[in-house]
N, C-alpha and C positions, 0 to 999 in steps of 0.2 A: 608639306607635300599634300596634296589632292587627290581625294581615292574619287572616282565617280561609279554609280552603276549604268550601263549601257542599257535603251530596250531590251535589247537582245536577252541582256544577263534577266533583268526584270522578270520577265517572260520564264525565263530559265527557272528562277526562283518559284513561281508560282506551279509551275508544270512536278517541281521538286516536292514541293510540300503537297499537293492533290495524291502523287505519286505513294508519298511517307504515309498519308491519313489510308490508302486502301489497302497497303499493306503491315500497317500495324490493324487495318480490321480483320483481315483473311489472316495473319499470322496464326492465332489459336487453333482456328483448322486443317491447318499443312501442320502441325508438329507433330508430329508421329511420338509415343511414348516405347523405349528403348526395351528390349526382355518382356516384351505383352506378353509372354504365356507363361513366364516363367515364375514358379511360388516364389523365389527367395530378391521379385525386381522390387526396387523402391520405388513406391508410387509417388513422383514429387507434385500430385497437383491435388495431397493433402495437407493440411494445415492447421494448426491449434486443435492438437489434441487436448484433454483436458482430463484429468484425472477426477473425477467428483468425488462428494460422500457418498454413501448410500445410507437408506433407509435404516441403517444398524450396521455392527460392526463387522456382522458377515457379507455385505452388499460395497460395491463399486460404482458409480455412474460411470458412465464415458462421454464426453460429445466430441465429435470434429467434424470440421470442414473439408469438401469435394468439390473440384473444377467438372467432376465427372458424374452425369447423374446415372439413378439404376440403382439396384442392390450391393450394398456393401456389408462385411463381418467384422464383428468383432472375435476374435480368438485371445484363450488363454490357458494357461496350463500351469501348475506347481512345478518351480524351476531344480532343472532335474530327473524331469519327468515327461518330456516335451510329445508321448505317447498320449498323455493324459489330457486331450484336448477337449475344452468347452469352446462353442462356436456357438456364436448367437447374428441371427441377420436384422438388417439394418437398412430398412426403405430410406429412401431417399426423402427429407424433406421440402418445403417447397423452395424454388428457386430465389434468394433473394437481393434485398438491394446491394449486396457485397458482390452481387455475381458466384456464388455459394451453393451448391448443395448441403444441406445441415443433416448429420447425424448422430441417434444417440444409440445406444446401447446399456445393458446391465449385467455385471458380475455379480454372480449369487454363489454362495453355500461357499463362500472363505472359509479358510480355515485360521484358528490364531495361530500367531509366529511363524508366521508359512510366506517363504518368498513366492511370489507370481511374477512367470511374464506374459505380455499383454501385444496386442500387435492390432491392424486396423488396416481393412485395402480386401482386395477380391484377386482370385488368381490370372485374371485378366488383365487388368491394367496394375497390378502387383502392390503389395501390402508396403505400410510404412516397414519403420525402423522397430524391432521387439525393447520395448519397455521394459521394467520391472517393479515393481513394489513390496513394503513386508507387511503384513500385519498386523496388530499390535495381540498384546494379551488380553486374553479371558479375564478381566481382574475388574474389581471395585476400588483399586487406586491405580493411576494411568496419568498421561500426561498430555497435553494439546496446546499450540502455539497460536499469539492472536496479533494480526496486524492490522494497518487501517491504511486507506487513501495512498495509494500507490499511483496513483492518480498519471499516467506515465502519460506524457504528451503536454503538461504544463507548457506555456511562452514555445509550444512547438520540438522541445529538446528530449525527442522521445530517443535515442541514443543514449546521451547523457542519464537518463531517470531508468533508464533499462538497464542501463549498470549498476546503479545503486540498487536497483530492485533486484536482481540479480546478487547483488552482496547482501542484501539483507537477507534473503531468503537463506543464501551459505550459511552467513554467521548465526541465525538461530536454528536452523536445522542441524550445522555441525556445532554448537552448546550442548541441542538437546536431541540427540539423536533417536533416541526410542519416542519421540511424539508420532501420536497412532494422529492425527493430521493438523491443518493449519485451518484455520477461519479470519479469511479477509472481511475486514467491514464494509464495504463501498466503498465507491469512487475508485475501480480498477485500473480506468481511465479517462484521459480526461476528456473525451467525447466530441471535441469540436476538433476541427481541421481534417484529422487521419483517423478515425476512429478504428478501421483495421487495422495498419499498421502501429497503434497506440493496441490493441489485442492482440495480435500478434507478439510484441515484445511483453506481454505480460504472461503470456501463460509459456512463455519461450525457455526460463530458465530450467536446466536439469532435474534441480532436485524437486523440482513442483512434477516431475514423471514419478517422483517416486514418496510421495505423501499426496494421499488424498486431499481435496482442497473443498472448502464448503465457504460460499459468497455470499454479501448483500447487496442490494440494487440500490446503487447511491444517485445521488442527484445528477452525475454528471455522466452515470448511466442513462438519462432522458433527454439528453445534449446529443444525443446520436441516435438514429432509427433503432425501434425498440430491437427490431429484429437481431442486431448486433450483440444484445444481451441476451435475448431467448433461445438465441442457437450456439454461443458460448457457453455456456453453463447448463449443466442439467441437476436440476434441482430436483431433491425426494418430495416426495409429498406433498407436490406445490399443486395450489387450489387454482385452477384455469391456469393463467398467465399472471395472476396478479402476486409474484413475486413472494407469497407467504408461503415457506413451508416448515418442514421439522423432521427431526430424525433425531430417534435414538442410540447411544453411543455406552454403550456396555449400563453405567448406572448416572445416567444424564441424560434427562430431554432438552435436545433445544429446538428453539421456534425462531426463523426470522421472519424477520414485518418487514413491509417496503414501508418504509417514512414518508417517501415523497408522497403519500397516499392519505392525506391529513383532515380533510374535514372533516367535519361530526358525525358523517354518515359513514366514511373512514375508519374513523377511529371508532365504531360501534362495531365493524366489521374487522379490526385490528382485536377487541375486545373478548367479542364473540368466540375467534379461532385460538384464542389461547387459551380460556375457560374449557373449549370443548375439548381442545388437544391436551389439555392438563389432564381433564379426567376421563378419557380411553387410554391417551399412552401414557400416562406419569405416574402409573400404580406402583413400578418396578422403578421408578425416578429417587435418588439421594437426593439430587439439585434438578432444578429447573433454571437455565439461562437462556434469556432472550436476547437476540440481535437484533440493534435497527440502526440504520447509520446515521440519523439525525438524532444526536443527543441532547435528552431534555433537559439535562447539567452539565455544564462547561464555564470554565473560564473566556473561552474563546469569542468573536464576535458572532456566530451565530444563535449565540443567545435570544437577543431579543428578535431576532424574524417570526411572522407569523406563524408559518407550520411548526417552528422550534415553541414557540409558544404553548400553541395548541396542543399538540404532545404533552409536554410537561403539562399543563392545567388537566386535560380533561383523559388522555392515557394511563399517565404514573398512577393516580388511585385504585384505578381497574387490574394494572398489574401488581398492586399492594395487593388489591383482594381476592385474585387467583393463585396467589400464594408464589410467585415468581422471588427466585434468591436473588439472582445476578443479571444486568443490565450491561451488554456491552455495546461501545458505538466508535464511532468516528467525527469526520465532515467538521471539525472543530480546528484539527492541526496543532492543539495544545494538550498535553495530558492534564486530565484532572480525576479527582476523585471525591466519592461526594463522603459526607455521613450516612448512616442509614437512615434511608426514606421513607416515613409511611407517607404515602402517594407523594403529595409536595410537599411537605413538610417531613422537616429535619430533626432528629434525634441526635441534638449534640450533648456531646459528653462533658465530665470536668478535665480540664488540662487539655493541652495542646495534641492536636493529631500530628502521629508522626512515623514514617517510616516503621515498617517490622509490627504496626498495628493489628490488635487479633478485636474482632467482631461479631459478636454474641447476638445476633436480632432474634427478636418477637416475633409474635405474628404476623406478619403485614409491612416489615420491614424490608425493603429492599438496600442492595448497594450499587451504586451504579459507575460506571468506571470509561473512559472517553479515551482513548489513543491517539496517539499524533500521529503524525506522516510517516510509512516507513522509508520514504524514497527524497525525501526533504527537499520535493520541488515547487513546497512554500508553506510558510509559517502563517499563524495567526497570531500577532501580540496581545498580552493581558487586556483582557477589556475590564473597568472594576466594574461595581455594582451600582455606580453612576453613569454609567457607557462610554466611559473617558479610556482610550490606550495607553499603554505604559510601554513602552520597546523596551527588551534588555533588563527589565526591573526582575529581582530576585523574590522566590516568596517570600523570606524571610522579613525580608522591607515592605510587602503590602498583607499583611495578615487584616488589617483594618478594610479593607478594598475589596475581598473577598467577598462572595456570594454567600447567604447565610449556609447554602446547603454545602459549600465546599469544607472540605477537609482538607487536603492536597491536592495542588498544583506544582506543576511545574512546565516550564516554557526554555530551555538550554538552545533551543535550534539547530539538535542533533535528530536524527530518527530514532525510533524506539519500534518495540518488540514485547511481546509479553507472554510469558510459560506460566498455564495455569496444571497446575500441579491438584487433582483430583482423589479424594477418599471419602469413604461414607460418613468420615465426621465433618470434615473441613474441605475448603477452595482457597487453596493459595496464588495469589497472584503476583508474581514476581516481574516487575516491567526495568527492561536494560537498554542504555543509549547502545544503539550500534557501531560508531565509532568511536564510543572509549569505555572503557571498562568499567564502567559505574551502575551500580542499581538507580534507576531514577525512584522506585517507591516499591514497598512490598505491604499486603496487607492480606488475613485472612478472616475468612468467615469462618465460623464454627458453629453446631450445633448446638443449642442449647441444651440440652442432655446430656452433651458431653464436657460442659463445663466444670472446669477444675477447681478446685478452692483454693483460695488464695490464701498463701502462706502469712502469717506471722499480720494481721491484719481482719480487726473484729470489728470495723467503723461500718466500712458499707462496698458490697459489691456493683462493680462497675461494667457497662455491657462494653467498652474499650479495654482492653487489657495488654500494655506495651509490652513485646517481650524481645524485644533488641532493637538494638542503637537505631539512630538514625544515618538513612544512608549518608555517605560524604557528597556531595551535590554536585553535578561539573558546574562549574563557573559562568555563567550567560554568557552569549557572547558580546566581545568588549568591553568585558568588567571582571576583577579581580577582587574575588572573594578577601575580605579582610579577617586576621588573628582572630580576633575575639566575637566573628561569627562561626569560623569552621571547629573553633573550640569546643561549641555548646552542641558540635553535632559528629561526635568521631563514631567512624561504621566500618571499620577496618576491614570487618565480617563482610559487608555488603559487595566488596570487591566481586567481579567476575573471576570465576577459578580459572579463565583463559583471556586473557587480555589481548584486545585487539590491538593491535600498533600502526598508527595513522601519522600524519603528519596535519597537525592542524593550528588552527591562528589564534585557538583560545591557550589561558593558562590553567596546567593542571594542576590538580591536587592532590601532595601524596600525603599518607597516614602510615606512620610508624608507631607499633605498638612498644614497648617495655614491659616486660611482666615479671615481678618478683615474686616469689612462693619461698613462703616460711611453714614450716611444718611444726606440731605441736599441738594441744588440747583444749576444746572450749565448751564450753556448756550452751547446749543446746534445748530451745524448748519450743513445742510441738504446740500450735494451738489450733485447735480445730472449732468450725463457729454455724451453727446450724438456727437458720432464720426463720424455718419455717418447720410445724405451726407454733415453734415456741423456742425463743434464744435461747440456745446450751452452749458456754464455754469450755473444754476440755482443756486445760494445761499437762503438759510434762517434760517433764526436767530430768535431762541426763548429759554426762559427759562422754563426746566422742572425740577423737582425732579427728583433727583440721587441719585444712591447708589454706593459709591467706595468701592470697594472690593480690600484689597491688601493681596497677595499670598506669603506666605512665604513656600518655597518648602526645604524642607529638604531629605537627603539623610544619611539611615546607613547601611553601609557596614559590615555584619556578615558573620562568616566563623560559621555554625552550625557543634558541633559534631558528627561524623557520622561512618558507619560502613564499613570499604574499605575492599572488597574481593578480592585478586588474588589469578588468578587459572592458577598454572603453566601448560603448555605442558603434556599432560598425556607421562610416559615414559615405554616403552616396550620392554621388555626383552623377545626376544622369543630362546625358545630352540625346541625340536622336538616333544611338543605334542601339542596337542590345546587348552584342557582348560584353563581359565583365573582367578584369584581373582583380582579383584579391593581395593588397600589399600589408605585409607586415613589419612595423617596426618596431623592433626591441630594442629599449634600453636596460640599462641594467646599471645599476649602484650601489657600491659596496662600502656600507659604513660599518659603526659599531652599535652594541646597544648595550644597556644594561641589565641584568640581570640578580634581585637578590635575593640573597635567601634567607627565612628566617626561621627559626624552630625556637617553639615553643614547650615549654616544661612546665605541664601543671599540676603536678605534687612531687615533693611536698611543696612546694614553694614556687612563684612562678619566675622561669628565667625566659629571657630573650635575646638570642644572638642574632645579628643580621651581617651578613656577609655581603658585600658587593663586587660584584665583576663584572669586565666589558668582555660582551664576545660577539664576535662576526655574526653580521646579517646582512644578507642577500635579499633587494627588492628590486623585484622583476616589473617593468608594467612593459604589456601589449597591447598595442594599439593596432585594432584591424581598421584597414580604410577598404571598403569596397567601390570602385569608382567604373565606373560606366563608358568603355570609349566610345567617342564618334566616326562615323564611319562617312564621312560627307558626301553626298550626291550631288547630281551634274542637275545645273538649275537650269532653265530655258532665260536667256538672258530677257531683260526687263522685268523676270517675274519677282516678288516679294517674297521672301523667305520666310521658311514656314515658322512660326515662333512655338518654342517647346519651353514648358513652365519649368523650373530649372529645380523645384521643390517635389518630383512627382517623380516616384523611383519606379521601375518595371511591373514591380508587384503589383504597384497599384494600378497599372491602365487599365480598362475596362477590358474585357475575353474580345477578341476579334477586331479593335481598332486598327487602323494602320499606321503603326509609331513613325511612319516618314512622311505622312503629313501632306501637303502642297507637292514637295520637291519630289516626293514619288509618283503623284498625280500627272506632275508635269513630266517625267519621263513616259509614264504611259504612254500621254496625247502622243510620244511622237514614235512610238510603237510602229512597225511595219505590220501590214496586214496577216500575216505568216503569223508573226505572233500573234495576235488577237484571236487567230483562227485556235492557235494550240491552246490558249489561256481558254477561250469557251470551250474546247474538248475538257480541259483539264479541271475545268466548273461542272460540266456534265458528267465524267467519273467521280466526281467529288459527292454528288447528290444521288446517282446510283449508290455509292459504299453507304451513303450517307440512309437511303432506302433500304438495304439490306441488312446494316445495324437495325433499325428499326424492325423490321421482320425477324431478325435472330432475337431479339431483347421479347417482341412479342411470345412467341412460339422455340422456343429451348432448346425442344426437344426436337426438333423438324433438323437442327445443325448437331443432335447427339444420332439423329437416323443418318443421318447423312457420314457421319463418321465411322459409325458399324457398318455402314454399308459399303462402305469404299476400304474400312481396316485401315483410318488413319486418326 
């Protein structure tokens, strides 16, 4: 069958779409906004609110987005209390390329452990939704959560990464629920395509209303007009626009740097601002941690890039010698961690580094520590110290491959997360995959001052000092951990005390502990060993009651059955009209598979039993076709038909083509003059709307007088 389009429809079509373009441009002025006068309307034409740091832990930022320009407030009050109003006003900032009015505001004079709620809008065009937040303590040990590269809008699947982002943020806010706030490393999104709506789903989840949230400007922050970042986020302390600021947080200064800012004049003026900020605000400082989101150690491939370079070469020294403890970053997508750094070079210890690490630095020693993705909408593979990739390789298999300065890596292609646990002697840093229960690595710093002496042991002190297992590793994916590697690394301990339960395609690993306790008496001696200015041994000997505890560590290796989806390549058959149907076809086949299990017994003696079984598994594959129908038109006979390249999907035709080619042409020619006449009316409203966008986009404000003035 033969569909044709008539002139007549032709005409019709074109009069349709002139019609559609003037009235999606007058829409935003006929919409009248519902309860204008009333305090308690929701003003819906605000957006991305944002909770920030502030300047200390008594301070708030605020920023968000207005379709509406003019004066807007911030209000907030101690909940409970909703008498107890602070109101602060909030100019309009300038109109920008989002179509946006930007505003910020400031909460001052917090109080600790005090809920607030918060609210944003004017009683005219009526306030958002009331917010709330808490607090944290007045204290010198507190807690803050760190994440990197959420990067939402990756291959375009800002949906898909807004969930996971959205889950990340639950599962470590609901871990650790007293963190006084969160610090994202860069790359919030991913900047090309939708750059708003990739901001929008990031600062969209809940509990980001209710933890203050402290950014860096990642690289893919520059992939999108800057303004996008300057009116998102309102940063304390920040010197002009250039992305560097700092805030202190009860007994911690930090500083971030924009990276992407890397030349030598750069990096003199990266230099400059953390010496000066060390010593006005670091007097009252335990730790000093810096942010930047290009890190100058990684396993990752952005290793050897030029700005990654130059950082590392000519920064890290300079942050050695202002006395900076901790280095945190991203833009890498691989966690790693280094040894302590004086500038580039590496302080390594004797023996292997490993999980539950405690670190003692000098003078001038830094640690620096790189976070993966928390939204896992891509990985970067091992890169070794020859630039060669490894996919899926475990550390354990490339300790040779390593970068001098690394200590720990790990690469699982799960997202992570990381609770740094703050006191005035120590930084603990505990990082967990977010879909399985596993510590990926813990390590802390400690002060040298507060160094303990080490028991039973007069040879030599060491600035590394293990003081628990190493974690149990998840498995990479597509590879299964063997017996006699998970042996040499049992961390029972390292378990999350709330395990997340997911359904996934790797195997896991469980760790069962045995512990026997015999009670009874042993002699015990005491030796204490004093190195400086002159070796003293003190012995003593006495008997006390004991309890020996002996640990029998097991290991079982299960492959759970599980549900594998692949989703081939959508495929696109375009001919010359434009509608689409999307078809899907499932198959589905139901075999077996095996599964074994083995458990290991290593003391006294070592046993092994392996167990094998088949049990059902279910594999799914979807295949989406997206195919293109035609819509054939009416050709004037003798003519040539119009040929359409049969490899070129919709997406790609150029903006304003006319995808019907010849054969629409030839309907026109034979247009009655009726039509012609409506087609040039409907060309002339077209370039009028088309005029009046151009006058609205100039002058703003001339369509915001027009609005007040009509009360629409």
């Amino acid at each position: 069958m033969t569909l044709t389009h008539s002139p007549r429809m032709y005409s019709v079509h074109r009069r349709a779409a002139a019609t559609a373009v003037v009235i999606s441009l007058f829409a935003p002025l006929t919409t009248a906004v519902s309860a204008d006068a009333q305090d308690d309307a929701i003003n819906t034409k605000i957006s991305r609110i944002v909770l920030g740091i502030g300047s200390d832990a008594t301070e708030a930022n605020l920023a968000w987005q207005s379709r509406r320009s003019g004066t807007q407030f911030l209000e907030y009050w101690p909940a409970g209390e909703p008498a107890d109003v602070t109101r602060v006003e909030s100019p309009a900032g300038p109109y920008n390329a989002a179509v946006f009015y930007p505003h910020e505001a400031k909460m001052t004079g917090l109080q600790p452990e005090t809920e607030y709620v918060y609210r944003v809008g004017d009683e005219r065009r009526g306030w958002s939704g009331q917010r709330s937040f808490t607090t944290g303590a007045d204290a010198d040990s507190w807690n803050f959560l760190a994440m990197a590269d959420a990067q939402i809008g990756v291959d375009a699947k800002i949906k898909e990464q807004a969930a996971a982002w959205d889950k990340a943020v639950n599962v470590a806010t609901g871990e650790h629920p007293d963190s006084a706030f969160i610090m994202h490393l860069g790359d919030q999104a991913e900047g090309w395509g939708a750059p708003v709506a990739q901001l929008e789903a990031f600062t969209a989840p809940e509990q980001l209303q209710k933890y203050r949230l402290a950014v860096l400007k990642g690289n893919h922050e520059t992939y999108a007009p800057d303004s996008h970042f300057r009116d998102t986020y309102f940063l304390p302390n920040e010197v002009g626009s250039t992305a560097n600021y700092f805030f202190n947080y009860n007994n911690v200064l930090f500083i971030g740097l924009d990276g992407n800012r890397a030349s030598a004049a750069d990096i003199d003026t990266h230099a400059k601002f953390v010496n000066d900020t060390i010593a006005e605000h670091g007097a009252d400082a335990d730790w000093v941690i810096v942010g930047i989101h290009q890190a100058p150690f990684s396993q990752g491939t952005h290793y050897t890039d030029p700005d990654v370079t130059a950082l590392r070469d000519s920064l890290t020294p300079k942050l050695s010698e202002a006395g900076v403890d901790l280095v945190l970053s991203g833009h890498d997508h691989i966690y790693t961690r280094t040894h302590l750094m004086n500038g580039f070079t590496p302080v390594i210890p004797e023996g292997a580094s490993k999980s539950g690490d405690i670190l003692i630095p000098e003078d001038g020693e830094v640690l620096y520590v790189t976070s993966t993705t928390a939204t896992g909408g891509k990985y970067y593979d091992f890169q070794d110290k020859n630039g060669e990739k490894h996919p899926n390789i475990r550390e354990e298999r490339a300790r040779d491959l390593a970068h001098d300065s690394t200590a720990r890596w790990r690469q699982d292609y799960n997202p992570d997360y990381t609770s740094i646990d703050v006191s005035p002697t120590e930084l603990k840093l505990t990082t967990y995959n977010i879909n399985t229960p596993y510590v990926v690595d813990q390590v802390t710093l400690r002060k040298k001052d507060d160094e303990k002496p080490q028991e039973t042991s007069t040879e030599q002190t060491s600035t590394q000092t293990p003081t628990e297992e190493s974690s149990a590793a998840a498995p990479t994916q597509g590879e299964t951990a063997t017996t006699a590697e998970t042996a040499t690394e049992p961390a029972p301990e390292t378990e999350k005390s709330k395990p997340v339960t997911i359904t996934t395609t790797q195997t896991s690993e469980k760790l069962v502990t045995t512990t026997k306790t015999l009670v009874g008496k042993a002699t015990v001696t005491e030796t204490v060993t004093q190195t400086s200015p002159s070796t003293k041994v003190v012995e003593k000997t006495k008997t006390v009651p004991t309890t020996v505890k002996e640990t029998v560590v097991q290991t079982e290796t299960v492959k759970v059955p599980t549900t594998i989806t692949k989703n081939a390549e959508p495929q696109v058959v375009t001919a010359t009209e434009t509608s689409e149907k999307v078809l899907t076809e499932t198959t589905t086949s139901t075999g077996k598979a095996t599964v074994t299990e083995t458990s290991t017994q290593t003391s006294p003696s070592t046993k092994v039993v392996e167990k094998t079984k088949t049990v059902p598994t279910t594999v799914t594959a979807t295949v989406v076709k997206t195919t293109t129908v035609a819509v054939p038109t009416t050709v004037t006979k003798g003519a040539e038909p119009a040929a359409t390249p049969s490899s070129t999907s919709a997406a790609e035709k150029p903006h304003g083509v006319d995808t019907e080619g010849s054969a629409s042409g030839s309907s026109t020619s034979g247009s009655s003059t009726g039509g012609i006449i409506l087609t040039v009316l409907a060309i002339l409203v077209g370039l009028l709307a088309s005029i009046f966008a151009v006058l609205v986009r100039v002058n703003p404000q001339w369509v915001e007088d027009i609005r007040n003035q009509f009360n629409i």
